[in-house]
N, C-alpha and C positions, 0 to 999 in steps of 0.2 A: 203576669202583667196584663191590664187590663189597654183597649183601645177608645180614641176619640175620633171620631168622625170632624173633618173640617167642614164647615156648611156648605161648601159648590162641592167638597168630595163627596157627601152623602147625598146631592141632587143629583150629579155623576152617576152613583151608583142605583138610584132607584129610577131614572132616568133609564140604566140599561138593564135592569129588569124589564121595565113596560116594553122595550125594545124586546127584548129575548121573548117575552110572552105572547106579545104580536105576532112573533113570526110563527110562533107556534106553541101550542099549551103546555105548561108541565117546564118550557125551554126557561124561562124566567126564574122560575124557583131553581133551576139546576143552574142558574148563571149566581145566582144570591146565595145558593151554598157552597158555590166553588168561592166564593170571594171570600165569604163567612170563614171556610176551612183554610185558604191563606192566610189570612189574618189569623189565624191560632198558631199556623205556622210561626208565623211574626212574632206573635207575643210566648213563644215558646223560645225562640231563638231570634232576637232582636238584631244581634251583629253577624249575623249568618250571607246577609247578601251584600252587595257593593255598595259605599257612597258613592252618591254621583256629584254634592255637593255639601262642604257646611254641612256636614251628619244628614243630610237626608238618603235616602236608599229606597230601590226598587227591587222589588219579588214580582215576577209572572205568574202569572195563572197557569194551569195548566192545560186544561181544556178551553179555555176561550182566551182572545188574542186582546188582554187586560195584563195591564202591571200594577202595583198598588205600591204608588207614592209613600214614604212617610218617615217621620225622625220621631228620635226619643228626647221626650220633655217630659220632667220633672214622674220619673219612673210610670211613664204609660206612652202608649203608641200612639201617633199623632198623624190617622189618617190626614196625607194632603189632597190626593187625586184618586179615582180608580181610573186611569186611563185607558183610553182603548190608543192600543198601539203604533194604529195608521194616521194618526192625532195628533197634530203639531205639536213636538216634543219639550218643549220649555212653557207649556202656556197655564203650567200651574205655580210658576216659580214668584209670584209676589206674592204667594199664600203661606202666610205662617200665626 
C-alpha cells in the first residue's frame, strides 16, 4: 500500500524536520526517518491501530512525541496530520 501526504500534513512534517534540525544537526533527518518508518508500518498494516473517528486512526512515533493521523481511501493511506502531541487535539479534523 502506497501513502498521500495531505498538503498542511506534509508542511506539518517538514515544518518539524527544520525544527529537529535547528535544534541540533543530523536531529531532523532522524525525526523524517522515524516518520518515514511509521508510515511503512502503516502501509504494512493499515487496521493495526485505533479509529478515533469515520475510519481515521492514529500510530505514534516512537522516538519523538508525533502521531501520524490517517484513513484509508481508495486502497492508499491518506496522510491527514503528523501531529505533535502537546497540540490541540482535533485541529486536523476538517481535513480530508
Amino acid at each position: 500500500m502506497n501513502f498521500v501526504f495531505h498538503p498542511d500534513a506534509e508542511v506539518e512534517f517538514f515544518e518539524a524536520i527544520e525544527y529537529y534540525e535547528a535544534i541540533e544537526t543530523g536531529l531532523g533527518q532522524d525525526f523524517s526517518l522515524e516518520v518515514l518508518s511509521t508510515l511503512q508500518d502503516i502501509c504494512d498494516h493499515p487496521l493495526a491501530w485505533p479509529a478515533l473517528a469515520d475510519g481515521v486512526r492514529r500510530c505514534l512515533t516512537n522516538r519523538f512525541p508525533f502521531g501520524i493521523i490517517y484513513g484509508i481511501e481508495k486502497g492508499r493511506i491518506s496522510v491527514l496530520a503528523v501531529m505533535h502531541l502537546r497540540r490541540q487535539p482535533d485541529y486536523w479534523k476538517n481535513r480530508h
